[in-house]
C-alpha positions in Angstrom: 0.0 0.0 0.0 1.7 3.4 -1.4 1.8 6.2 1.5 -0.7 8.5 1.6 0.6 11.7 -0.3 0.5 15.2 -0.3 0.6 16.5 3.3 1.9 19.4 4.4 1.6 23.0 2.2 -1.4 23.2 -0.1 0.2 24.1 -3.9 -2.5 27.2 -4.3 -4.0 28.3 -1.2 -5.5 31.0 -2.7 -7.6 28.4 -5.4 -8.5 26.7 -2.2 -9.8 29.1 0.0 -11.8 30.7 -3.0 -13.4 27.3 -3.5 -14.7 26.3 0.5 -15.7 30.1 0.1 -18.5 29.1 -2.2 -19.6 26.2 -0.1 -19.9 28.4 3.1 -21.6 30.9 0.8 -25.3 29.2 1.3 -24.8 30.5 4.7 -24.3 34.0 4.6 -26.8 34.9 7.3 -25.6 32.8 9.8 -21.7 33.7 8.7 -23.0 37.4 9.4 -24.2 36.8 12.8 -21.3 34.8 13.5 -18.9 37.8 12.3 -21.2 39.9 15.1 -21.0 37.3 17.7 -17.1 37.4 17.5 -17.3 41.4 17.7 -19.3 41.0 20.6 -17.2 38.6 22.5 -13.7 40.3 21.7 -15.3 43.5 22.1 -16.7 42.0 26.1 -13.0 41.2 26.4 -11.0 44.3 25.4 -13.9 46.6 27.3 -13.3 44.6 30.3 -9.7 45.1 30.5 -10.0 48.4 30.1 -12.8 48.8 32.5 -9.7 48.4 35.1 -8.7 51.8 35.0 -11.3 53.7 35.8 -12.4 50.4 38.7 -9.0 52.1 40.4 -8.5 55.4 39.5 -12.5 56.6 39.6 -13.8 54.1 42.6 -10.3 52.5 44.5 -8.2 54.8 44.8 -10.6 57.7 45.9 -12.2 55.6 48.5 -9.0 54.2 49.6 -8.5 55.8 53.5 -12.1 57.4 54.3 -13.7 56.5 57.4 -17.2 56.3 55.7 -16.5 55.1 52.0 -20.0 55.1 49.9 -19.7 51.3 48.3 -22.8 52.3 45.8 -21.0 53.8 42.7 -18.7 51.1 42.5 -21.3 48.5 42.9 -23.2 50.3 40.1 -20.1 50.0 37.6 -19.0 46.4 38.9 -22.7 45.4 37.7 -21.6 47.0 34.5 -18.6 45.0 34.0 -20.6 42.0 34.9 -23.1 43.1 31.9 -20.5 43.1 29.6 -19.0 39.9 30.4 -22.7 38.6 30.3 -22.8 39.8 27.0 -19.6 38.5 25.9 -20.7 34.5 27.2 -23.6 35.1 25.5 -22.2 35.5 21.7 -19.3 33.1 22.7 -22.1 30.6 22.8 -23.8 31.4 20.3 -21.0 31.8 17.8 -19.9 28.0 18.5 -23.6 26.7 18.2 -23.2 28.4 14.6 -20.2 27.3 14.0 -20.9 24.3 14.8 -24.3 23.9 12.2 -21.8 25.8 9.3 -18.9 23.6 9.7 -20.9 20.4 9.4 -23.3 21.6 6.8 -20.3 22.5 4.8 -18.8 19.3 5.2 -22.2 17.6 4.6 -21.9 19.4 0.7 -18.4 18.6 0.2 -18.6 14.4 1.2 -21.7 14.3 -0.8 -20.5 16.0 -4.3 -16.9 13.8 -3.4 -19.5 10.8 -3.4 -21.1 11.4 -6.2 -18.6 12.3 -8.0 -16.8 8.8 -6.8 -19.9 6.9 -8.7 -19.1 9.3 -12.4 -15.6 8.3 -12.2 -14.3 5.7 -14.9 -13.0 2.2 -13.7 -9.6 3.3 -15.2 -9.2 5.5 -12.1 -10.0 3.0 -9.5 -7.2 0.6 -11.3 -5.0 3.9 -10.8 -6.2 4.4 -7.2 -5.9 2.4 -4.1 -9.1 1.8 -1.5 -7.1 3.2 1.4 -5.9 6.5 -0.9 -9.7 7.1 -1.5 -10.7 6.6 1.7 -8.1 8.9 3.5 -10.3 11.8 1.6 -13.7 10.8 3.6 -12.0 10.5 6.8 -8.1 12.3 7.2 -8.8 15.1 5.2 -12.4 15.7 5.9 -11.3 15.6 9.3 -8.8 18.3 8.9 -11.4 20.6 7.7 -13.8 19.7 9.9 -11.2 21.0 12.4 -10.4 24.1 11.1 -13.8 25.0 10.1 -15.1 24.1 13.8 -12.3 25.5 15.6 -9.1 27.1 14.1 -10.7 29.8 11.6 -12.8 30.9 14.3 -10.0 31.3 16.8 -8.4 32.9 14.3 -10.9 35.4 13.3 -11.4 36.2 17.5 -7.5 36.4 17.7 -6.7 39.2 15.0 -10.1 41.3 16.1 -9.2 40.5 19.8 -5.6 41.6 19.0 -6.6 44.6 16.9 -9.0 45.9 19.3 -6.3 45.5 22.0 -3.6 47.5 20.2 -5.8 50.0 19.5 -6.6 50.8 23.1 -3.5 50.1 24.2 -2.0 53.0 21.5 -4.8 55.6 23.7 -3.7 54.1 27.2 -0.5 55.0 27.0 2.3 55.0 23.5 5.7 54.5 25.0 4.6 51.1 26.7 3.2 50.0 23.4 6.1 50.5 21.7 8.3 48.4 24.4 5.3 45.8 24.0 5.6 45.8 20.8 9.8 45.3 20.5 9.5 42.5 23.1 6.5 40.9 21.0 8.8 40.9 17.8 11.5 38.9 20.2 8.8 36.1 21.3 7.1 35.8 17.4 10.5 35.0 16.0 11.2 32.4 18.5 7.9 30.8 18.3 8.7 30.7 13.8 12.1 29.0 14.7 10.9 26.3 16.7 6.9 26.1 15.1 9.3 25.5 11.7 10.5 22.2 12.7 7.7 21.3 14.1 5.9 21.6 10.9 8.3 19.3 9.7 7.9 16.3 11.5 4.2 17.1 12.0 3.9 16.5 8.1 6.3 13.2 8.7 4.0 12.0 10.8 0.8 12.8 8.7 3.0 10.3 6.1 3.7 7.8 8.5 -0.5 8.3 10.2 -1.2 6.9 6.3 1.4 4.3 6.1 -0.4 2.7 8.8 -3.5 3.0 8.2 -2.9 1.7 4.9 -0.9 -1.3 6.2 -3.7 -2.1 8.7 -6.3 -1.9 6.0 -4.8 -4.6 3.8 -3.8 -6.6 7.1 -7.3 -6.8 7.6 -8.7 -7.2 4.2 -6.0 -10.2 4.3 -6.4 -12.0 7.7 -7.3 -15.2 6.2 -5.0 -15.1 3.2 -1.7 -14.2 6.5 -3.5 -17.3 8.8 -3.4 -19.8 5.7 0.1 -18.8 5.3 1.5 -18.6 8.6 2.3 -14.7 8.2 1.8 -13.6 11.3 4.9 -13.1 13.1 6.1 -11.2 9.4 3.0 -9.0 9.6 3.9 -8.1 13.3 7.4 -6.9 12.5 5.9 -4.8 9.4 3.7 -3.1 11.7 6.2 -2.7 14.8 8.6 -1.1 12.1 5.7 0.9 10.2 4.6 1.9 14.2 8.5 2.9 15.2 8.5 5.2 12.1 5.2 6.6 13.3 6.9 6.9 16.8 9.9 8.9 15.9 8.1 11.4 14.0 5.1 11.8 16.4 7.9 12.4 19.1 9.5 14.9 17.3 7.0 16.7 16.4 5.4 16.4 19.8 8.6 17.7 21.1 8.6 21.0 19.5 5.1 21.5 19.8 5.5 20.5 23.7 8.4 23.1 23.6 6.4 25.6 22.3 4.0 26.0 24.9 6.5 26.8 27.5 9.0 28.9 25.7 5.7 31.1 25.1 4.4 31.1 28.6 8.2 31.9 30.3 8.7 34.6 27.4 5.1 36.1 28.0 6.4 36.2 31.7 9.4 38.4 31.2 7.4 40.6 28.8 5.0 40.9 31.2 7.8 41.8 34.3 9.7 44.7 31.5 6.3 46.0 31.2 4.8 46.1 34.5 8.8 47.4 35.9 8.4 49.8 32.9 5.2 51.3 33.8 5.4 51.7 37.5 8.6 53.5 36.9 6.4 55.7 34.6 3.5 56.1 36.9 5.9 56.8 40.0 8.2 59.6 37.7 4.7 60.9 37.1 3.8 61.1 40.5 6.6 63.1 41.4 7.0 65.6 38.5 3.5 65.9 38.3 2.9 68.6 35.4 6.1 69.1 34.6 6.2 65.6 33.4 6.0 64.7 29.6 2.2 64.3 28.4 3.2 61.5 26.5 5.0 59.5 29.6 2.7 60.7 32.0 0.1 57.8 33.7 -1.5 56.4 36.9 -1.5 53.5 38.3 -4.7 53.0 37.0 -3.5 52.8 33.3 -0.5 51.0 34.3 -2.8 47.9 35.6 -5.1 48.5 32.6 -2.2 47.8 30.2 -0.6 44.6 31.9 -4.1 43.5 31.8 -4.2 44.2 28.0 -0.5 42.8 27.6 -1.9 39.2 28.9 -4.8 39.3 26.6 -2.8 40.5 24.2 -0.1 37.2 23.7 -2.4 35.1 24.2 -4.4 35.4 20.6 -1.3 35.5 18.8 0.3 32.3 20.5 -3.1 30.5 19.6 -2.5 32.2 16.0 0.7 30.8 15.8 -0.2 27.7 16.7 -3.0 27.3 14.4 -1.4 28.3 11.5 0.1 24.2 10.5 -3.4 23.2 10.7 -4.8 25.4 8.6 -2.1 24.7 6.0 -2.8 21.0 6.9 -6.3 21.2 6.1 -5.9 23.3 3.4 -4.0 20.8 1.7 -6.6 18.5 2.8 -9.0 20.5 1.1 -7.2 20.4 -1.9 -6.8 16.5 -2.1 -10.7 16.4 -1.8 -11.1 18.9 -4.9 -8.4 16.7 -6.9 -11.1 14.3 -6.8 -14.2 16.6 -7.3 -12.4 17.8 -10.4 -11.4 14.6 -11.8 -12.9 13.7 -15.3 -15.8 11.8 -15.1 -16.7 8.8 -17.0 -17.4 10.2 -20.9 -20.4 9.2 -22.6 -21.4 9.9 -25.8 -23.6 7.4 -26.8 -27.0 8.0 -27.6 -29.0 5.1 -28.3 -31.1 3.8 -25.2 -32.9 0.5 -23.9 -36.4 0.8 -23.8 -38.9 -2.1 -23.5 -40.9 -3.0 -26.2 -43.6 -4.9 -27.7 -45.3 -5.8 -30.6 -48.3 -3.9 -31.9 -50.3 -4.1 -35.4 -49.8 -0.1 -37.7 -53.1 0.0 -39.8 -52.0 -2.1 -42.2 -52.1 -4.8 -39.7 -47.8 -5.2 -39.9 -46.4 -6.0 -37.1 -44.0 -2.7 -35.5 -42.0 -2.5 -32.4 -43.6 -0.2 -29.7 -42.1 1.1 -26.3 -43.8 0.1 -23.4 -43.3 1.9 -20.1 -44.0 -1.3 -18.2 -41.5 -4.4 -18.2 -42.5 -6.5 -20.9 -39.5 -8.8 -21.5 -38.4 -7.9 -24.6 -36.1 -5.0 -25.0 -35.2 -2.3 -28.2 -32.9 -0.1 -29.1 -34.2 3.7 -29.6 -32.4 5.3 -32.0 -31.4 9.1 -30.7 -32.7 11.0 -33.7 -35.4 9.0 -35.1 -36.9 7.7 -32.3 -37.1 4.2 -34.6 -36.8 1.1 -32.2 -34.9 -1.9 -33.6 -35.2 -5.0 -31.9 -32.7 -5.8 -29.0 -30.8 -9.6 -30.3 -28.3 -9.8 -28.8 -25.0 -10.0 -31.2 -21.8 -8.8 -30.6 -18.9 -8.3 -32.6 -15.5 -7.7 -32.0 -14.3 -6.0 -35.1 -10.8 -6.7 -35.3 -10.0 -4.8 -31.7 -6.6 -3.4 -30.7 -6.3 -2.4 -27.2 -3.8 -1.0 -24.5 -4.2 0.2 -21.1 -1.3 2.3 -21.7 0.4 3.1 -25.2 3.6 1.3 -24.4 1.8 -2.1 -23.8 -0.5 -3.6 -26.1 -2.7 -6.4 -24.3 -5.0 -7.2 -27.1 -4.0 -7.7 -30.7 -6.5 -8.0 -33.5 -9.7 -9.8 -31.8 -12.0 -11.3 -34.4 -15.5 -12.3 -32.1 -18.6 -12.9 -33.6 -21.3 -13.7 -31.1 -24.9 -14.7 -32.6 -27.8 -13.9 -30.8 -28.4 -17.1 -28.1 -24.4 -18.1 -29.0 -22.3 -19.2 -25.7 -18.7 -17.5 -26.1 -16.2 -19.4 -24.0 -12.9 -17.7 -23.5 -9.8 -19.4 -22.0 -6.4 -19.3 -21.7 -3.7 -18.3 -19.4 -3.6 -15.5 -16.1 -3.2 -12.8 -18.5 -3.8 -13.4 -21.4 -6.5 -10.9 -22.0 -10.2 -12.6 -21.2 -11.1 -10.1 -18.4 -9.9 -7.1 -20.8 -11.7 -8.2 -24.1 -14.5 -8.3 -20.8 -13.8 -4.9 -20.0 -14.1 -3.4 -23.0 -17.3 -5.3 -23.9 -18.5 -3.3 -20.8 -17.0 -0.2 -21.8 -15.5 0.2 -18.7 -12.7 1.4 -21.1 -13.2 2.3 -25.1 -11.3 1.1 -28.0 -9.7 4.3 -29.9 -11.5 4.3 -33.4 -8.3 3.5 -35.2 -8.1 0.1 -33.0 -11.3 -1.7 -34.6 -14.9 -1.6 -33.1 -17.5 -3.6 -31.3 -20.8 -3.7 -32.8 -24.2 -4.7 -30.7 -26.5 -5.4 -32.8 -25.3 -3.4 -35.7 -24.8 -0.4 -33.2 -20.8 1.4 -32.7 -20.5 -0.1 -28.9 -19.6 3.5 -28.4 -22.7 5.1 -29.5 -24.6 3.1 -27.1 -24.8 5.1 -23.5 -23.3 3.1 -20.6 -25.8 2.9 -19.0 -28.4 1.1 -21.7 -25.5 -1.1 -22.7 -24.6 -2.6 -18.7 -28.5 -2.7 -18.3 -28.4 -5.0 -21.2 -25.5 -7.1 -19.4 -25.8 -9.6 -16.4 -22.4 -9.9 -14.7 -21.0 -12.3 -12.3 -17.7 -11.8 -11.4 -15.0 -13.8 -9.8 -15.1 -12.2 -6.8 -18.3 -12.1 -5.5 -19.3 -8.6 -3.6 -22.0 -8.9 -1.1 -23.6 -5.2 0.7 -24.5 -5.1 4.3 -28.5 -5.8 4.5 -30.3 -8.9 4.2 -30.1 -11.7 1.6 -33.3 -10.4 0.2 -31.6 -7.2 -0.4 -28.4 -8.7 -2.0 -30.6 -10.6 -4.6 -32.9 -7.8 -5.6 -29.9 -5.3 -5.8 -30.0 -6.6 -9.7 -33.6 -5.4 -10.0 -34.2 -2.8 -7.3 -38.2 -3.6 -9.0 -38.0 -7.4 -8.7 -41.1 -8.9 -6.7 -40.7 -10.7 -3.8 -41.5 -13.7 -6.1 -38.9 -12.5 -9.2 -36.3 -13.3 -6.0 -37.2 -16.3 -5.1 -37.6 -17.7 -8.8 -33.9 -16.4 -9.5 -32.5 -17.7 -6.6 -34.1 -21.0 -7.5 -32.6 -21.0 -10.7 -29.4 -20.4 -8.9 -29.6 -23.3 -6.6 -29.6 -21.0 -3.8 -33.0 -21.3 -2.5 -32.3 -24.3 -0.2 -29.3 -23.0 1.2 -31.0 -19.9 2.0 -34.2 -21.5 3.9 -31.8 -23.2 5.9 -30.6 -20.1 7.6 -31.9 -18.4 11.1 -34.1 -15.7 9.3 -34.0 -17.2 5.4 -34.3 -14.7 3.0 -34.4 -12.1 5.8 -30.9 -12.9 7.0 -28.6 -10.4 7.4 -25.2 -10.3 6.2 -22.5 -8.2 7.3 -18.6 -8.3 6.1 -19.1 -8.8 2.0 -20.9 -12.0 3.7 -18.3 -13.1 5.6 -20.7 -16.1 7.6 -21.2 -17.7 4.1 -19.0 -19.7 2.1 -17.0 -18.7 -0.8 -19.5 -21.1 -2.9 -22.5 -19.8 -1.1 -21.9 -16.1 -1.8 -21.0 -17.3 -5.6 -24.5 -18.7 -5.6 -26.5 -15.4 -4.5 -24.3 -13.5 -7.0 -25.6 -15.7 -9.7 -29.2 -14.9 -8.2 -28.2 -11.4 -8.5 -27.6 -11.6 -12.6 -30.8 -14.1 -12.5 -33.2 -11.7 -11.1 -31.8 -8.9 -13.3 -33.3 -11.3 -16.4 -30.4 -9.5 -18.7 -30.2 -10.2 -22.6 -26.6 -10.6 -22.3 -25.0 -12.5 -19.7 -21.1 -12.7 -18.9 -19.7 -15.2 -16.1 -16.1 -14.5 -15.2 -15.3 -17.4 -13.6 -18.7 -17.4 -11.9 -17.8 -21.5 -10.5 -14.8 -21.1 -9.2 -15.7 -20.6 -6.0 -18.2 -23.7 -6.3 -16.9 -27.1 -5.6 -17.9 -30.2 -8.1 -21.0 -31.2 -6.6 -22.4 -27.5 -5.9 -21.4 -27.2 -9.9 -23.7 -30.3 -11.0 -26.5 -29.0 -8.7 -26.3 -25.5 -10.5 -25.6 -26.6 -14.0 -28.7 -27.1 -15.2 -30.1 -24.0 -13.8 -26.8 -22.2 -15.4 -28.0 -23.5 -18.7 -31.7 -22.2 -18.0 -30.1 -19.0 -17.0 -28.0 -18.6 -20.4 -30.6 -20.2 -23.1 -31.7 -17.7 -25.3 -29.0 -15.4 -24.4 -25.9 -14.2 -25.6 -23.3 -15.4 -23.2 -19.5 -14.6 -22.8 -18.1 -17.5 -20.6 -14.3 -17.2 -18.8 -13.4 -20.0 -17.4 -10.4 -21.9 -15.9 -12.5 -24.7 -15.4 -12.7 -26.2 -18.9 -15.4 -29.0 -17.4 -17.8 -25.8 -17.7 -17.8 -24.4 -20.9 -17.9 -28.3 -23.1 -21.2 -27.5 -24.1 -19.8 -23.7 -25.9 -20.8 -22.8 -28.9 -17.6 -21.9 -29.8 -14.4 -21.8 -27.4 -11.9 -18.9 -27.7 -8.4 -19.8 -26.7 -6.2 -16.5 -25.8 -2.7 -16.0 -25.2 -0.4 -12.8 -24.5 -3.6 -10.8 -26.3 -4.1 -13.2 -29.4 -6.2 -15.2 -30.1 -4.7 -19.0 -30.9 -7.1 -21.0 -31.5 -10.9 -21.2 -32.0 -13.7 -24.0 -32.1 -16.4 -26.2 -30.2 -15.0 -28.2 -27.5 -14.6 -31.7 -29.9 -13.2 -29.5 -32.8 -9.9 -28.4 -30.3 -9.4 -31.8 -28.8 -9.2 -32.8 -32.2 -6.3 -30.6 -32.8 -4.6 -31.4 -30.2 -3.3 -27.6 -29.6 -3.3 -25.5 -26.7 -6.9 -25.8 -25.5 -6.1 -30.2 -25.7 -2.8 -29.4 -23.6 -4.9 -27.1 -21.7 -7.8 -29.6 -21.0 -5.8 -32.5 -20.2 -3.0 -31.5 -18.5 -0.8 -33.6 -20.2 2.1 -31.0 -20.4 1.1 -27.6 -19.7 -0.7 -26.5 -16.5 -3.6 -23.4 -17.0 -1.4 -21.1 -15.3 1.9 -21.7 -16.8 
């Protein structure tokens, strides 16, 4: 499993941002009473601080050695203060409730339009893709933004208003000490870039090493039975302790600094805050003494003086968090961008036109017979043509026109394929791992296309290509090699080939399957739920409600790709008739490494490295004694050689 890539610096974060812009842009009422609540709250908190100096210079100090003192103004401005701060609670609260609906409605959008977009994509880009890669963009990189959406661009947006609002009254309070804060600030903010440097670094190691792991553990898992079977384990462990020491070293490193970090801040904040307070009571004492003759611009009172270390407090504190914030909003940034990657990938290009309809037959006035679509299922299908709206019957022919194709242009895997499938005709193809049977599959299903200059596949007459994908794959039952079963009952799994199919349509097809009995015999029958791509069934049990699947889907075409492998010998006589009910009168493309099962082909295509070798009915290649005879009997070459 590759590493998971890209973390660290977004490439444009200025593309970025303009893009989760428009998503939070459905929410411009709520953003603007956010933007108010934050006001509100910094505004509580700057007005509070500053509220100090006239606590001690209007109320303290005057009361400070009278016999009598009168308690009733300052209990008047302490309620005041306690009004403000009431205030400032209030919008705090308020701003995260919002933040809190914005961040995950926003999120909502994005994992839906990266889903969807997921189901446009071509097959090509899965083959280019692993499951753990796609994955990490549901769950690390959402994550990130669900982070800084819910947390860090809020504290951010608090931090420069708090931090502005502070400077600005600490410029009125008093302009020498603003100055010194300001000198000693520079000092602390280029310490804090030193150390939050490396600690970026190894922060993004460890992002690298977070998907190295996850990845291992995902194919660890996928693979438990293949590791058992294989005695694997104690390799597997040392993988992982190694994968896990990698992910150890960088975590502590970046742990380190960021550890660091907090205490550098907090000891520096402490001497800032000793030069300033030593600073100002030397002011407010000079002041004191020379009264008027001192310098309006030095001059202050104690009042001020506590005032501004107030401020100074408040005021490191927002740009520390800044600071701190600023690799996760890089992080999820680049997060972000990942997740639009995706959004902006090509999606799967269709530009076929004609469509599957059902049909039927009706007498024209002249008592002919003419194809008419029906909006009901009637059984027999038509292709409409896009610009006439003329249906031609649906047969069932294929051709492979002599087909050239390469998943990349320095490889060739298929050279010249001749095919000629009659309507009802089963098409047998065998040969070697790689030889190119699942391909000449692939492109039957256009999960990719063959450039015009490389031949052409005709259905029915029809360009494969001018067919739209999804006409021509409802036209085609599929049962693969590898069965997939979906979380929900067996019921479920059946009718997932006909989400329409009657309760009765699924127990016919499973019947025809030979899965019926099998299926009685469990605790809830066709109710049954399976969990784990049915992982309480056997291989040959899962095979047989994958062949129910294509059954109940009553396709025109059928393909099995390897659809017994999975079965043993005397599940494979029990279904063979009911395979044979399931393929008459259908066009049938047959892979197979088990020769016993495709004997009874109408005509057996043997492939090697892309060509195709030999052709025939099952008597006509034994006769030859060629590949297919060597093939069958086993006399020299094995099917995998």
């Amino acid at each position: 499993m590759p590493p998971a890539k890209g973390f660290g610096k977004p490439k444009n974060a200025k593309k970025t941002i303009g893009r989760l812009i428009k998503y939070m842009g459905k929410y411009k009422g709520l953003w603007l009473i956010v933007f108010i609540c934050v006001l509100l709250n910094a505004g509580a908190g700057v007005l509070g601080n500053y509220m100090i100096k006239p606590a001690i210079n209007n109320y303290i100090m005057p009361l400070i050695g009278q016999d009598n003192p009168d308690f009733s103004g300052f209990l008047t401005f302490l309620s005041v203060v306690m009004l403000i701060y009431a205030v400032g609670a209030f919008s705090q609260w308020l701003n995260s409730r919002l933040i809190v609906k914005i961040s995950t409605g926003v999120l909502y959008d994005i994992r839906v339009e990266l889903f969807r977009k997921l189901e446009l994509l071509p097959v090509k880009y899965y083959d280019q893709h692993t499951h753990g890669e796609l994955m990490s963009r549901f769950t690390n990189d959402t994550d990130t933004l669900r982070e800084m959406m819910g947390q860090t661009v809020p504290q951010l947006v608090s931090s420069v208003i708090t931090v502005v609002s502070l400077f600005v009254m600490m410029l009125i309070m008093n302009l020498p000490l603003t100055v010194l804060l300001v000198l000693t600030l520079f000092l602390v903010m280029y310490l804090t870039a030193v150390i939050a440097k490396n600690s970026a670094k190894f922060f993004r190691a460890q992002q690298e090493n977070v998907g190295k792991v996850n990845g291992f553990i995902e194919e660890m898992v996928e693979g438990q039975k293949v590791i058992k079977v294989f005695n694997h384990e104690t390799k597997a462990k040392d993988q992982f302790a190694g994968l896990s020491e990698a992910l150890r070293k960088a975590g502590t490193n970046a742990n380190t600094f960021a550890a660091i970090l907090g205490p550098i801040n907090n000891n520096l904040s402490h001497i800032q805050y000793a030069i300033i307070a030593i600073a100002g009571a030397a002011l407010a004492i000079l002041t004191k003494e020379k009264g008027a003759s001192m310098p309006a611009i030095l001059a202050t009172d104690l009042g001020t003086v506590v005032a501004f270390l107030q401020c100074t407090r408040s005021f490191g504190q927002p740009i520390g968090m800044a600071s701190q914030q600023a690799n996760a909003v890089l992080n999820a940034l680049a997060g972000a961008e990942r997740i639009f990657g995706v959004i902006d990938e090509i999606p799967e290009i269709d530009e076929g036109r004609y469509s599957l309809v059902n049909a039927y037959e009706a007498k024209d006035n002249d008592g002919n017979s003419k194809l008419v679509q029906s909006f009901a299922y009637t059984g027999e299908w038509a292709w409409k043509n896009p610009d006439s709206g003329e249906l031609s019957q649906m047969k069932g022919e294929v051709v492979f026109d002599n087909v050239t194709f390469g998943y990349t242009d320095e490889k060739t895997v298929l050279h010249n394929i001749d095919i000629h499938a009659k309507p009802g005709m089963k098409i047998a193809l065998v040969g070697s791992t790689g030889s190119g049977k699942t391909t000449t599959i692939n492109l039957l299903t256009r999960f990719y296309d063959v450039a015009e200059e490389n031949g052409r596949i005709l259905f029915d007459g029809i360009p494969l290509n001018q067919i739209s994908k999804d006409a021509l794959r409802r036209s085609l039952g599929m049962v693969q090699q590898n069965t997939h079963l979906f979380t929900g009952t067996i019921r479920e799994n059946i009718r997932y080939g006909n989400l329409n199919a009657s309760d009765a349509q699924v127990y016919e097809a499973a019947k025809l399957a030979n899965a019926d009995s099998f299926i009685r015999h469990l605790p809830e029958g066709y109710d049954t739920v399976i969990t784990g791509d049915g992982g309480s069934l056997s291989q040959g049990q899962r095979q047989l409600l994958a062949i129910a699947r294509a059954a109940v889907a009553n396709p025109p075409v059928l393909i099995l790709d390897e659809a017994t492998s999975s079965i043993d010998t005397r599940t494979e006589k029990l279904i063979e008739n009911g395979m044979d009910g399931l393929m008459s009168g259908r066009t049938s493309f047959v892979i197979a490494h088990r020769l016993s099962t495709v004997r009874n082909a109408d005509e057996i295509i043997v492939l090697e490295h892309g060509n195709i070798i030999e052709r025939g009915t099952h008597e006509e290649l034994l006769a030859k004694q060629g590949r297919y005879y060597h093939l069958y009997t086993g006399n020299r070459i094995t099917l995998d050689e």
